[in-house]
C-alpha positions, 0 to 999 in steps of 0.5 A: 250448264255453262259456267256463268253469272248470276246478279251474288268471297271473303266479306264481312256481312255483319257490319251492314244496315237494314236499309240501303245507305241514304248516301250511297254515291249515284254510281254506287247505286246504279252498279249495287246489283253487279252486273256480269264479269266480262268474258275476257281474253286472257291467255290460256293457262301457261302464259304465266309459267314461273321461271326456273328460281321460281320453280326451285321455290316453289318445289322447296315450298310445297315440300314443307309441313302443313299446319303453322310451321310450314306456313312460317318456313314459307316467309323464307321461301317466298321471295325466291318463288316471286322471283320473276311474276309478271303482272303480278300473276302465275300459273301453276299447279295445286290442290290437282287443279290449274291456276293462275293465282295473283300471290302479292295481293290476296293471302288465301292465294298466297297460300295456294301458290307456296303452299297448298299443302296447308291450305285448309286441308282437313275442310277440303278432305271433307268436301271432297269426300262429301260431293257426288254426282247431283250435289248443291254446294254454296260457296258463301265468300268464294274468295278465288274460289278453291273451295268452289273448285274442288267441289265442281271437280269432286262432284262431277258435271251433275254437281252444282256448285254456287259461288257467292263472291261480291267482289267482281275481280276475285270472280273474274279470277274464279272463273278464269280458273273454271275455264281453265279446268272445264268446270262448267257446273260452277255460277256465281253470285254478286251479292253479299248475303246478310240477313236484310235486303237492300245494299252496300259497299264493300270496302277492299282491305289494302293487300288482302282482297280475302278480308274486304268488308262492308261498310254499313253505310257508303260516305266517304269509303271506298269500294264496290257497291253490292246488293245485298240479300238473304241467302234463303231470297238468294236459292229461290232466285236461282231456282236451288230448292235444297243445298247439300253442302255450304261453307261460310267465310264472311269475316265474322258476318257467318250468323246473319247469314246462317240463323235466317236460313236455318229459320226459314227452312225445314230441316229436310232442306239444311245442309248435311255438311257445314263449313263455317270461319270459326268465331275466334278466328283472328281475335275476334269476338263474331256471333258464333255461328258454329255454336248457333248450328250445334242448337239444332242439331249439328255435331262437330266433326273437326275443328281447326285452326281457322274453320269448324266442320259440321255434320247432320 
């Protein structure tokens, strides 16, 4: 299956309406179903390589420890591995994959480019463990989509694995990234997933586009229209009839999108491993989807200091 796009990464999902926004501007509406990411004609991975400061940068980088201290050591680092990005961009090595990472504008790039090593890595371990050859990940809030890719590698070309990322630029960087390492078993979606369906517009964060958000009405925000759906209406569109693995980071917005599955589903169906943002997560006070999982029978397998990884 060629990596493609269908009409569905970090988003907030639960400050929406139940209806499209009455006052959602005209070319809101007409762009609400994303259409595709444009092939592009960037250049091949290598165009971007990072000078030698930047390589003794990031050397020093990769080498600290994971968890909070290597991530605070790593603000002393990271000026000299910026040292000469051009355009804002670099192509380097992580989580065994080839990517070309944009450090200045998105944080869970940021921490691909400096510091892999502290990159979610408990999740990322259960992943990998967890994919085999014919299994359905969703990738729900995709972001630059690292959890998409290692599932595509783990899981071999058999794997399908779904990205669900409204924000046309970060899927245009996930599949760049895609190309670059011959998965060809990833899709993505446009769409953000809610418990409704209609649409919205998904308001960018300045410097983080891993915490953009919906608005839950358009007037006078600025941002990328969405459509928004159900994840249940999501699978039966793209013909997925079971979904083997799923991680939600959504900002918040995990509930709306799990419970609906959940109810409309027969556990036969349920994902075997679930990966969800943890409720408290930045200070927040979000509907515990974690919580929500465990009353039908999900165990906990690790918690961390941003995610919940469950079991069934």
């Amino acid at each position: 299956m060629p990596v493609g796009l269908r009409a569905a990464c970090g988003y907030n999902s639960a400050m929406t309406t139940k209806s499209k926004p009455a006052d959602l501007p005209a070319e809101a509406s007409q762009a609400a179903d994303n259409p595709p990411v444009q092939a592009e004609t960037a250049p091949a991975h290598g165009a971007f390589a990072p000078g030698l400061p930047a390589r003794i940068g990031l050397s020093i980088g990769r080498r600290l420890p994971q968890g909070r201290v290597g991530l605070r050591a790593a603000g002393a680092v990271r000026p000299l591995a910026l040292i000469g990005l051009r355009e804002g961009q670099s192509d380097v090595e992580a989580l065994g994959l080839r990517l070309r990472l944009h450090p200045q504008d998105n944080l869970s790039e940021k921490r691909l480019f400096l510091t892999p090593q502290c990159f979610d890595p408990v999740e990322l371990d259960a992943l990998r463990a967890f994919m085999a050859p014919g299994k359905v990940f969703f990738d729900i809030g995709a972001n630059a989509g690292a959890y998409a890719l290692v599932a595509a590698k783990a899981g071999g070309p058999s794997a399908r694995v779904i990205a669900v990322e409204p924000q046309r630029e970060m899927r245009r960087r996930l599949l760049f990234n895609a190309r670059q390492n011959d998965l060809h078993n990833i899709e993505c979606s446009g769409a953000a997933l809610s418990d409704f369906e209609g649409e919205d517009v998904l308001r960018m964060v300045a410097g983080n586009r891993g915490g953009a958000a919906l608005t839950g009405h358009s007037g006078q925000a600025a941002g990328e229209a969405v459509r928004v759906t159900t994840l249940a209406k999501l699978a039966e569109e793209m013909r997925i009839d079971r979904i083997d693995a799923m991680k939600i980071d959504v900002e918040g917005g995990e509930l709306p999108i799990l419970a609906p599955y959940l109810k409309a589903t027969a556990p036969d169906l349920w994902p075997s491993l679930l990966i969800l943002e943890r409720a408290d997560m930045g200070g927040r006070d979000a509907p515990d989807a974690a919580a929500f999982a465990m009353s039908k029978g999900y165990g906990v397998s690790a918690r961390t200091r941003m995610n919940v990884v469950l079991t069934r």
